[in-house]
Backbone as a printed PyTorch tensor [residue, N CA C, xyz], in Angstrom:
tensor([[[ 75.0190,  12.3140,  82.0590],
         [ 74.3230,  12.2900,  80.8020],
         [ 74.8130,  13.4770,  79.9680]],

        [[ 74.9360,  13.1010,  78.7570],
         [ 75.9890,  14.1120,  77.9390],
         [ 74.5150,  14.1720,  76.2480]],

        [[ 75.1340,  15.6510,  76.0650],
         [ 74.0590,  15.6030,  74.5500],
         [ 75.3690,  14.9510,  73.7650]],

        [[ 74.3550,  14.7600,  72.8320],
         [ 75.4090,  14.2070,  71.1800],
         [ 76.2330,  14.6920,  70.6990]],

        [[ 76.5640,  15.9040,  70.8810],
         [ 77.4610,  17.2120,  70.8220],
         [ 78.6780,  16.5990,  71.5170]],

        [[ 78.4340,  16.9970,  72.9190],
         [ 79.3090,  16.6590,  73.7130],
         [ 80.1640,  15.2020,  73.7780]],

        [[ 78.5970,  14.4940,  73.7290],
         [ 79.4330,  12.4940,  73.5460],
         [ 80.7600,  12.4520,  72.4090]],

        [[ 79.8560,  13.5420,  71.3290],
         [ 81.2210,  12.8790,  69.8440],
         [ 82.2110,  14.0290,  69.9450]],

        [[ 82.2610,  14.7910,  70.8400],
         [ 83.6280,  16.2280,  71.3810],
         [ 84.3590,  14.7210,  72.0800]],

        [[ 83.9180,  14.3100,  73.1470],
         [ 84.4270,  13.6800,  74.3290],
         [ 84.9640,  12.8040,  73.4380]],

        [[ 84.6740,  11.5960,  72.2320],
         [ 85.2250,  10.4940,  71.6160],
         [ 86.0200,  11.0870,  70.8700]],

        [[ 85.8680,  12.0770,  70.3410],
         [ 87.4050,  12.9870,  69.5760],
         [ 88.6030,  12.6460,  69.9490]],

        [[ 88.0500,  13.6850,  71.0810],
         [ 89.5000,  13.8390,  71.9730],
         [ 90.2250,  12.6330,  72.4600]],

        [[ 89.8310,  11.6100,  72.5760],
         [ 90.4310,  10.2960,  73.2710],
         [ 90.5060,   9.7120,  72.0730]],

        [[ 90.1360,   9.8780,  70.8720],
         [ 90.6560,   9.2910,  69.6620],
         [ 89.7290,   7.9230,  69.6350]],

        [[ 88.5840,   7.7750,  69.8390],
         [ 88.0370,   6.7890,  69.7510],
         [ 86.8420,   7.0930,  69.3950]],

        [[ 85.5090,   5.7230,  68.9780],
         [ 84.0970,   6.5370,  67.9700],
         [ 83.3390,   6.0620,  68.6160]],

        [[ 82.0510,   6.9850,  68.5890],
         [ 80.7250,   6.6970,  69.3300],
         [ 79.8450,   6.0180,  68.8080]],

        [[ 79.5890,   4.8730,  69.5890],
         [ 78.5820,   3.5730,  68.9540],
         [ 77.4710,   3.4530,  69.8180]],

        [[ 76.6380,   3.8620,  68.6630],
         [ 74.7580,   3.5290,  69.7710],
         [ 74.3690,   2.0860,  69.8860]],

        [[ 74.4000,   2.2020,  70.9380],
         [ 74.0480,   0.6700,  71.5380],
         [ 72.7490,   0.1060,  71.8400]],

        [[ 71.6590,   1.3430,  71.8950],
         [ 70.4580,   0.6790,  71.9370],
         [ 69.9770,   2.5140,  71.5520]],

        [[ 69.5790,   2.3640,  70.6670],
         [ 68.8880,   3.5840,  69.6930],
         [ 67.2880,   4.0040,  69.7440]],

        [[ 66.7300,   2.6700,  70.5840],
         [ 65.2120,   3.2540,  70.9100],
         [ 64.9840,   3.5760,  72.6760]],

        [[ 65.6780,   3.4870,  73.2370],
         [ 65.8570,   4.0410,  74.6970],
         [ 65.4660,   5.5230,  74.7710]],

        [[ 65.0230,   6.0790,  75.8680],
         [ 65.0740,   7.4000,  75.7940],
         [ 65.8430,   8.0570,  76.5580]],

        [[ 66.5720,   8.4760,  77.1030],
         [ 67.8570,   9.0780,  75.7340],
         [ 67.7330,   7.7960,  75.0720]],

        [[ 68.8200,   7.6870,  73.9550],
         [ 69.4770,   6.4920,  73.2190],
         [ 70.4830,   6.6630,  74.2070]],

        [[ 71.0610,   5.3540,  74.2890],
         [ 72.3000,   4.9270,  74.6030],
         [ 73.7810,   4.6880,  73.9330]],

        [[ 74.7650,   5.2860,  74.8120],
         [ 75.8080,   5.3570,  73.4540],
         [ 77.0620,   4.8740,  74.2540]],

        [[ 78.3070,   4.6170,  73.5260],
         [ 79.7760,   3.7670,  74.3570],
         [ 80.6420,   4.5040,  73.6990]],

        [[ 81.4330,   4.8990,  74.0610],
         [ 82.7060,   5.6320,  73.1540],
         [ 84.1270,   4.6530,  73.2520]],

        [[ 83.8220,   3.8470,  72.0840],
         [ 84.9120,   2.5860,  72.1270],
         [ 85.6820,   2.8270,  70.7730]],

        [[ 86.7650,   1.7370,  70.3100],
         [ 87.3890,   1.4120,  68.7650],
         [ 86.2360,   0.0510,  68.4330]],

        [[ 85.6060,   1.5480,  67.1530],
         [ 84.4310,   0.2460,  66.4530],
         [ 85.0650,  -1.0780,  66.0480]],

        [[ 86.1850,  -0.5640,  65.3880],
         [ 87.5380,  -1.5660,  64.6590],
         [ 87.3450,  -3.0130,  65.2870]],

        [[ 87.7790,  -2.4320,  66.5490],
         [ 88.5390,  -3.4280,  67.2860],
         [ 87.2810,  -4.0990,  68.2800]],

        [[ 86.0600,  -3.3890,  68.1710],
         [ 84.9650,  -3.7590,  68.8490],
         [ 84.3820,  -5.1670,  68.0060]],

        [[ 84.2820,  -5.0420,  66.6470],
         [ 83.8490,  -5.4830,  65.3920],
         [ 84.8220,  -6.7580,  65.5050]],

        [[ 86.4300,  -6.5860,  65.2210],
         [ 87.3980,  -7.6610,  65.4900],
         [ 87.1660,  -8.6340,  66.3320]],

        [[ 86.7450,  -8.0700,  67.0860],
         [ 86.6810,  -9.3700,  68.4890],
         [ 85.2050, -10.0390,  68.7410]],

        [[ 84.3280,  -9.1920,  68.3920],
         [ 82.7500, -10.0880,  67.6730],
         [ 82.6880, -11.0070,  67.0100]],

        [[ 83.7870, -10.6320,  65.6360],
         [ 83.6650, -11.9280,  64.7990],
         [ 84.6560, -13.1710,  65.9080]],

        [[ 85.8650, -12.9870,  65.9090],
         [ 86.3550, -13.6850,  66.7840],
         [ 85.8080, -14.8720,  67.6360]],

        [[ 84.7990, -13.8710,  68.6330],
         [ 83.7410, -14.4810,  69.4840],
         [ 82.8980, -15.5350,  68.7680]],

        [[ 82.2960, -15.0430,  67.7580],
         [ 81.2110, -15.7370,  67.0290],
         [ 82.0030, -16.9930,  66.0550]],

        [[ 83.6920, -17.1190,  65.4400],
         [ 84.1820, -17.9760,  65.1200],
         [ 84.5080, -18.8280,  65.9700]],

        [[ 84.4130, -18.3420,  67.0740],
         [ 85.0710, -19.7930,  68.2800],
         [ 83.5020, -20.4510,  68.7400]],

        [[ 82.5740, -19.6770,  68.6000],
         [ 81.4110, -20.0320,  68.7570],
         [ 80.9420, -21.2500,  67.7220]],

        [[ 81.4400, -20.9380,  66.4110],
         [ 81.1470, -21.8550,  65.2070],
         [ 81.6570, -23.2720,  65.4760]],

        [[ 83.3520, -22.7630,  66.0150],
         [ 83.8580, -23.9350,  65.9560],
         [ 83.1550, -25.3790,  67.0860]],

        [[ 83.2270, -24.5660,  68.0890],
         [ 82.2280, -25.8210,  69.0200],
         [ 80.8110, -25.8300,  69.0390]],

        [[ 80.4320, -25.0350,  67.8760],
         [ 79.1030, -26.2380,  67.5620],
         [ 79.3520, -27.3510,  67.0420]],

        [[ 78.2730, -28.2590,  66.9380],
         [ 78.6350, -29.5380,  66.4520],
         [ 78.2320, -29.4940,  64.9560]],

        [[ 78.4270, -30.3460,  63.9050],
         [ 77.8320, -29.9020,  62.6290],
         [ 77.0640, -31.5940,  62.1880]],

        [[ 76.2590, -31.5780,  62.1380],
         [ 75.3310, -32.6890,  61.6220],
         [ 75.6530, -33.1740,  60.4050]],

        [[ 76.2990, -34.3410,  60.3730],
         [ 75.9700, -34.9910,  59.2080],
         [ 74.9860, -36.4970,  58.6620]],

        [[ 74.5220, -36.1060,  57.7950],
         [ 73.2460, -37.0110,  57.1390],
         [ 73.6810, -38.0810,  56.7870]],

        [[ 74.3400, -39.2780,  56.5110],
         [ 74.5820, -40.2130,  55.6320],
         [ 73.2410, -40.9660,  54.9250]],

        [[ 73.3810, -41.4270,  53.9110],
         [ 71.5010, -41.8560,  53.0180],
         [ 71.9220, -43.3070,  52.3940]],

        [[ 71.0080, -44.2290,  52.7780],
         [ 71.2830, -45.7330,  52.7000],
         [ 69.8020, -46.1460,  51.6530]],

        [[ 69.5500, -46.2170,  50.2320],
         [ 68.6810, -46.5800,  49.8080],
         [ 68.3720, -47.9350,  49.1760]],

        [[ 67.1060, -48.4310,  49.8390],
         [ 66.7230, -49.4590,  49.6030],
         [ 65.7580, -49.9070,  48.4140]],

        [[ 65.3600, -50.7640,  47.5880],
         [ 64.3990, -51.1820,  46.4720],
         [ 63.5700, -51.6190,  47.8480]],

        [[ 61.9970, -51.8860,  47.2860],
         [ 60.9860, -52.3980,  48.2980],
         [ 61.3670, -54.2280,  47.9870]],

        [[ 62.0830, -54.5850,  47.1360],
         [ 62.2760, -56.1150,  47.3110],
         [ 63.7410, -56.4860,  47.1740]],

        [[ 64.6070, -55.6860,  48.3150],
         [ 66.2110, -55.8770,  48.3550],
         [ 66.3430, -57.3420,  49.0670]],

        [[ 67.3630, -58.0080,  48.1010],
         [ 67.6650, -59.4080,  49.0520],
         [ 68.5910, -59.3520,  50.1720]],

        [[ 68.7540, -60.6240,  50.4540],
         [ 69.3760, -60.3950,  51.8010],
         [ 70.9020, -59.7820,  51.8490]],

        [[ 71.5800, -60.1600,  50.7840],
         [ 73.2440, -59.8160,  50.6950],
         [ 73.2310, -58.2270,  50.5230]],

        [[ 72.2590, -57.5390,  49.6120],
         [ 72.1810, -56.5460,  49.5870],
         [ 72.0920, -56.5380,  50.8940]],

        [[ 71.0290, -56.4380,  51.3900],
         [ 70.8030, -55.8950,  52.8760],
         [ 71.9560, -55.5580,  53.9830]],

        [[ 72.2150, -56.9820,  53.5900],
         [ 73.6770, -56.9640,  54.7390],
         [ 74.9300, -55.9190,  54.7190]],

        [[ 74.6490, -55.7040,  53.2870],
         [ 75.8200, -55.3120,  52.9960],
         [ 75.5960, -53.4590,  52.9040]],

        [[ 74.3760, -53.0050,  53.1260],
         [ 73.4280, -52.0130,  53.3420],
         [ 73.7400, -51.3920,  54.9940]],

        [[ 73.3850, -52.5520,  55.6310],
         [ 73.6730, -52.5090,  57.3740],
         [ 75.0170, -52.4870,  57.4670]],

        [[ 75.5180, -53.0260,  56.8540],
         [ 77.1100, -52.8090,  57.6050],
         [ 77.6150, -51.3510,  56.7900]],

        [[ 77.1600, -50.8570,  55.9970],
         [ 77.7110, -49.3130,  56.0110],
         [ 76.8830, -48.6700,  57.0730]],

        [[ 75.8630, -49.1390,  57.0000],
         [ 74.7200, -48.3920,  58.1700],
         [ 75.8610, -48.2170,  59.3550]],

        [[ 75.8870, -49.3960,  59.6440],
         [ 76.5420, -49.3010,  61.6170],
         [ 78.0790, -48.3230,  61.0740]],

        [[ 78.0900, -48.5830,  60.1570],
         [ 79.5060, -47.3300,  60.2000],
         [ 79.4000, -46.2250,  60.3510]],

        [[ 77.9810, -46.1970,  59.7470],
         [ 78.2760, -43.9530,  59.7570],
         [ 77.6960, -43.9210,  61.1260]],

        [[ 76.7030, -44.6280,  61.7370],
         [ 76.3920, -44.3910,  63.2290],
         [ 77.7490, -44.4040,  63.9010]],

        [[ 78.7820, -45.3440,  63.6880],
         [ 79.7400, -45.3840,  64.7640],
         [ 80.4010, -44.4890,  64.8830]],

        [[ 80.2520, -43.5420,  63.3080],
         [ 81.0000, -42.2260,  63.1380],
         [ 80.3170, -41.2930,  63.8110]],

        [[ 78.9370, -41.1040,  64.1040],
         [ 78.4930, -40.5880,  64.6650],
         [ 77.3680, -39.2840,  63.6670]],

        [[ 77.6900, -39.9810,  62.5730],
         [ 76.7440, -39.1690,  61.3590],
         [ 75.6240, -39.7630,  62.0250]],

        [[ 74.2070, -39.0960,  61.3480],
         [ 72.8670, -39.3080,  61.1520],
         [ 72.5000, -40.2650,  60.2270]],

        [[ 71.9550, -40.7880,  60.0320],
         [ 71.3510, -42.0250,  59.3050],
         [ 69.8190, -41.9300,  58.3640]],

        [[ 69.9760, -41.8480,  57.1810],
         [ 68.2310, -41.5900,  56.9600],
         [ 68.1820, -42.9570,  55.5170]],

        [[ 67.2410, -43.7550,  55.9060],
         [ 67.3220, -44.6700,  55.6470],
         [ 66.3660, -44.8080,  54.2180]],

        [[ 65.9860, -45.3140,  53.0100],
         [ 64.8540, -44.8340,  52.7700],
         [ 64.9140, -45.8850,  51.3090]],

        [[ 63.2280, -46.6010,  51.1370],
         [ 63.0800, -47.0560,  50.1560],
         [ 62.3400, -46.0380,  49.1860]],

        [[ 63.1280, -46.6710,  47.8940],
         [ 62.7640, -45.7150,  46.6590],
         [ 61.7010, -46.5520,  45.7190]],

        [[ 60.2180, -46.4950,  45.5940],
         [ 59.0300, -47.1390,  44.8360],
         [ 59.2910, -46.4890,  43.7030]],

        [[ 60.1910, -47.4640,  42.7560],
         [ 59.4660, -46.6610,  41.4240],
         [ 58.1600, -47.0370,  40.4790]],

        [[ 57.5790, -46.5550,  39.4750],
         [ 56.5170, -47.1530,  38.6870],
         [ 55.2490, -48.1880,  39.6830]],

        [[ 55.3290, -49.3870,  39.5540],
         [ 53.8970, -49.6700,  40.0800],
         [ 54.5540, -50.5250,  41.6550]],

        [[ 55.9960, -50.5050,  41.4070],
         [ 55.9480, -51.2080,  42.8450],
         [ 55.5780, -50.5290,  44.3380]],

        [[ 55.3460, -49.5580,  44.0460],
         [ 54.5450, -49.0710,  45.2470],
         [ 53.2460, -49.5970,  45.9560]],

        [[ 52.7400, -50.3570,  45.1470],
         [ 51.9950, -51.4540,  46.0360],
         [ 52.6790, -52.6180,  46.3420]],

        [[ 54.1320, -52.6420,  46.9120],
         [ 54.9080, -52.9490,  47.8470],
         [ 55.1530, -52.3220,  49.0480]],

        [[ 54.2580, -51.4120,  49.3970],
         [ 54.9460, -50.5830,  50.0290],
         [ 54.5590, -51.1950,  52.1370]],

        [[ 54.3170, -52.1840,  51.8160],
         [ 54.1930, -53.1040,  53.5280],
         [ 55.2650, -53.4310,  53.4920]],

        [[ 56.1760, -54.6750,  52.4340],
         [ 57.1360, -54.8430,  52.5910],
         [ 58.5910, -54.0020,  52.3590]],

        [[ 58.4420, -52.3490,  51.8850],
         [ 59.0770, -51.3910,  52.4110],
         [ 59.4370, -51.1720,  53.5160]],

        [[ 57.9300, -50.9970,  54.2410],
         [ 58.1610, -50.9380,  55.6480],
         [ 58.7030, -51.9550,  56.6080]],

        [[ 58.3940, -52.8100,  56.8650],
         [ 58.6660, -54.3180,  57.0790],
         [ 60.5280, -54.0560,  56.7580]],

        [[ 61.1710, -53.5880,  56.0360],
         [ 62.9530, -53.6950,  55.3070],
         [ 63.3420, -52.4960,  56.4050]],

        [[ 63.3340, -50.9540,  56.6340],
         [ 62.6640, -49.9780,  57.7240],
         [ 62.7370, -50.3490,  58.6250]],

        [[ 61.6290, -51.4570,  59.5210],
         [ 61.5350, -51.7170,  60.5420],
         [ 62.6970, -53.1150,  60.9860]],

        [[ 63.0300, -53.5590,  59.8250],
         [ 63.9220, -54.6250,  60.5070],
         [ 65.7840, -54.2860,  60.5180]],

        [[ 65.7820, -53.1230,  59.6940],
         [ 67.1270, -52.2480,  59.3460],
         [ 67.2720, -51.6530,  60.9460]],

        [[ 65.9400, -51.0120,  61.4800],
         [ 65.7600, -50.3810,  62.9220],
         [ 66.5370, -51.3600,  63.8520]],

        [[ 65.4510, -52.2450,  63.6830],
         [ 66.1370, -53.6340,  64.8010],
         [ 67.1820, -54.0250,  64.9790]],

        [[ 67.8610, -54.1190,  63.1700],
         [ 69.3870, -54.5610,  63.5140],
         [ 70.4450, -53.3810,  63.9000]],

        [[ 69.4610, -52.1720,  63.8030],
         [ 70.8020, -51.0900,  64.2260],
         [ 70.5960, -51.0350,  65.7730]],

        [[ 69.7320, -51.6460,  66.5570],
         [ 69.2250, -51.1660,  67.5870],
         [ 70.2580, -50.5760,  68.4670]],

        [[ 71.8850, -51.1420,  68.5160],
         [ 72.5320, -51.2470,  69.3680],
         [ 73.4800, -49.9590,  69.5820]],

        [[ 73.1160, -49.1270,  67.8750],
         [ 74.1530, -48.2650,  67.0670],
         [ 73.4920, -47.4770,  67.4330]],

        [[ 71.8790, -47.1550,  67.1840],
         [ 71.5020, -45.9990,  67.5420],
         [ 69.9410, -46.2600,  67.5830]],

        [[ 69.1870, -45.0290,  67.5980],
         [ 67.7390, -45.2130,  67.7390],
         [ 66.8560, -44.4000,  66.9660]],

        [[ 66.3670, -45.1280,  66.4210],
         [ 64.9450, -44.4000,  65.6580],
         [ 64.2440, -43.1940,  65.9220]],

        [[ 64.4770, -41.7420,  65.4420],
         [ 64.2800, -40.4460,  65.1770],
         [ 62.6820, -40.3200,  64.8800]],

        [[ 63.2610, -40.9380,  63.4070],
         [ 61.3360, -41.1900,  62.9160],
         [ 61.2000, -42.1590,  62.0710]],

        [[ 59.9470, -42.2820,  62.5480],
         [ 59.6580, -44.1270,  62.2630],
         [ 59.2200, -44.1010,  60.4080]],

        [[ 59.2310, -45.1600,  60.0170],
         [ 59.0920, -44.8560,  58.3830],
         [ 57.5290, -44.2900,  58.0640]],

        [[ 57.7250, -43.3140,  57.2350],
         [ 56.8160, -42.3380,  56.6140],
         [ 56.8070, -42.4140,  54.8140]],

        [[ 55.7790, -42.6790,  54.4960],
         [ 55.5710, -42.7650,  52.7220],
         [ 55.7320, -41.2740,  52.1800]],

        [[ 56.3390, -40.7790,  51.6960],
         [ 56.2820, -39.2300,  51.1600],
         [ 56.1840, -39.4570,  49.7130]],

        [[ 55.2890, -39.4600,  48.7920],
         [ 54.9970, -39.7760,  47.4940],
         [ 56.0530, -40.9190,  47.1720]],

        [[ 56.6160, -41.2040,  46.5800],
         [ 57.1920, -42.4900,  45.9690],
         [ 58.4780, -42.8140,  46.9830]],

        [[ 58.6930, -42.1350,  48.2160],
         [ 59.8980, -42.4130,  48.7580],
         [ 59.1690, -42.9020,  50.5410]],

        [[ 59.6120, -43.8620,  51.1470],
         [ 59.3050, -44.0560,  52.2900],
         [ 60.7330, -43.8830,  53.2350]],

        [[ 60.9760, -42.8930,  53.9440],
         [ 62.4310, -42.5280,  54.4520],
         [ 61.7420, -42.7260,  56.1300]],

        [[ 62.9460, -43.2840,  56.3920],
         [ 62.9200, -43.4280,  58.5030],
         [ 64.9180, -42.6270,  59.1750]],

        [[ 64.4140, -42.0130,  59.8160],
         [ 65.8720, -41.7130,  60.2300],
         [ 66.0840, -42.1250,  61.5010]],

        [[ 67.5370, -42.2660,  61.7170],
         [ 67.9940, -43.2650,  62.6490],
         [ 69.2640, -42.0730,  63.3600]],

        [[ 69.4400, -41.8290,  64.6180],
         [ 70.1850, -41.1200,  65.5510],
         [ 71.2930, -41.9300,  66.4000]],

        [[ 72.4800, -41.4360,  66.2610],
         [ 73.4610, -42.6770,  66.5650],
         [ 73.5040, -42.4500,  68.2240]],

        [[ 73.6400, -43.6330,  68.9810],
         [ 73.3920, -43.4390,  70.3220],
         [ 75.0020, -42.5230,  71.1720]],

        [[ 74.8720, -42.2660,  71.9500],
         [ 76.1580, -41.2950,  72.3790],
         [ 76.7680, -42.0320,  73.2690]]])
């Protein structure tokens, strides 16, 4: 055990700087390293760290509460694409003005979009009314 005196004499001389490593210890604790090159290889660490996370992406499929069927179809088949890509899926009818007392057969479009993706992926969360928007998200299976 060395005083503070001595620790930053001792990092002098070897040409290297004293870094407190845990400052509420009693003593504090200290390393006599190259901050430089200590710092360099942190970020390093933490960029290779970035890279193999995975990064989430959302894709957004919006429906009217009285979409016909060609729409639909043609709704689902981008659907099963971004699942196959492996994006997220959030599905969601938009009520504007008074058709919101449509909003069964919102759900009902939701629950049968679910069904036909069943194979692509699976239902996150089931459809929810959030003021004029009823959104369900869909998780692509692995």
């Amino acid at each position: 055990m060395y005083s503070t005196r001595d620790a930053l004499k001792i990092a002098e001389e070897q040409g290297f700087d004293l870094v407190e490593i845990s400052p509420n210890a009693d003593p504090p604790v200290c390393k006599v390293m190259d901050y430089k090159k200590f710092l360099y290889e942190q970020k390093k660490r933490d960029k290779v760290i970035k890279a193999k996370a995975t990064k989430v992406v959302i894709k957004e499929i919006r429906f009217g509460p009285q979409t016909d069927d060609h729409d639909y179809d043609f709704k689902k088949k981008h659907a099963e694409k971004f699942l196959k890509e492996g994006a997220k899926l959030k599905a969601f009818v938009f009520f504007k003005g008074r058709s919101i007392i449509f909003k069964e057969q919102g759900q009902i479009l939701l629950l049968r979009l679910a069904q036909d993706l069943e194979e692509f992926g699976k239902v996150e969360q089931m459809p929810q009314l959030e003021g004029k928007r009823m959104t369900m998200f869909i998780a692509p299976k692995k």
